[in-house]
C-alpha positions as CSV (number, residue, x, y, z in Angstrom):
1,X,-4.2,9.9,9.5
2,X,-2.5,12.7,6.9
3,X,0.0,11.8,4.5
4,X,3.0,12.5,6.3
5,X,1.7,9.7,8.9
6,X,1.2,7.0,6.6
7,X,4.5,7.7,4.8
8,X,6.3,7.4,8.1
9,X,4.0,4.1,8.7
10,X,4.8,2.7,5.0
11,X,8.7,3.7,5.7
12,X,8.3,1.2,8.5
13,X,8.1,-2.0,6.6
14,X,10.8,-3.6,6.0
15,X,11.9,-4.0,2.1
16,X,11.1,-7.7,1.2
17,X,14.0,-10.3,0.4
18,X,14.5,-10.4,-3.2
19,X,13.0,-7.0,-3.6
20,X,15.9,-4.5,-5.5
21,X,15.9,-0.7,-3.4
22,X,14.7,0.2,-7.3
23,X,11.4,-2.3,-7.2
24,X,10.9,-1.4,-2.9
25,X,10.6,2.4,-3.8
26,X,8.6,1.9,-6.3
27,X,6.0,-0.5,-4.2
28,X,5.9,2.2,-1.4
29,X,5.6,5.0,-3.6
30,X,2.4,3.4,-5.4
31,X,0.8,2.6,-1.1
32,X,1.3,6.1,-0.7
33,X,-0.5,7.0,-3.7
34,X,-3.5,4.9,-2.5
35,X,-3.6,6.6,0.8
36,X,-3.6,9.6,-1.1
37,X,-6.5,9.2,-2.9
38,X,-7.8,7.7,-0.4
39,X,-7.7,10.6,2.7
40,X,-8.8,12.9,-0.3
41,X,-12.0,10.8,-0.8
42,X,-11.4,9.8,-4.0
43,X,-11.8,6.5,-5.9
44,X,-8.4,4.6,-7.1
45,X,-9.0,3.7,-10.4
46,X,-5.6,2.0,-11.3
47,X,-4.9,-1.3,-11.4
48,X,-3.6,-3.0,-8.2
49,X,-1.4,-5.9,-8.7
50,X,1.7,-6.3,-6.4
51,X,3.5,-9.5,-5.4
52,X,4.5,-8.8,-1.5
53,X,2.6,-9.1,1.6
54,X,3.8,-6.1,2.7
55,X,2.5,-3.9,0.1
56,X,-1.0,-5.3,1.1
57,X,0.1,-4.9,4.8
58,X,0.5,-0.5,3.7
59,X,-3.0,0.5,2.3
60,X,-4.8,-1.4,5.5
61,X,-6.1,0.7,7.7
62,X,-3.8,0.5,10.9
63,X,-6.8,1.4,13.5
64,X,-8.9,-1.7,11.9
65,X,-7.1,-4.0,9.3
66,X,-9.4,-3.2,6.8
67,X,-8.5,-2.4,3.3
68,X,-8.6,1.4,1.8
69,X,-9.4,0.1,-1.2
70,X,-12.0,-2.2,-2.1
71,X,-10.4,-6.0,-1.9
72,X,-12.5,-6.8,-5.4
73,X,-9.7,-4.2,-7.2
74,X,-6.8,-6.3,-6.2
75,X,-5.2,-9.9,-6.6
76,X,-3.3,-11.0,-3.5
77,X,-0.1,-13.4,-3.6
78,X,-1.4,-16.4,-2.1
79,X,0.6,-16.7,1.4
């Protein structure tokens, strides 16, 4: 995938109920980051915390499922 892919993937979801435009952005903004690093080969060393499914749902790899980033460097919302 390049970077213009997943942002037209990540622009897919749709924002969360309760989610401000403000707070969305900003949760699709930080997936594409991830993907960044990720289709550059490099490790993402920040923090990964978010609160919506959906954010989870971006930095999967759409050919798999799988995670871009190593499941260990995140906490999921309990569905």
């Amino acid at each position: 995938m390049t970077l213009i892919e997943v942002k037209r993937r990540i622009d897919s979801f749709p924002r969360p109920s309760g989610y401000s435009p403000y707070a969305w952005n900003v949760t699709k903004k930080l997936a594409l980051e991830v993907w960044d690093y990720y289709l550059q080969g490099r490790p993402y060393r920040r923090p990964v915390n978010y609160m919506c499914k959906e954010f989870y749902q971006m930095i999967q790899s759409p050919e798999d499922g799988q995670y871009i980033l190593p499941p260990s460097s995140f906490r999921m919302l309990a569905s």
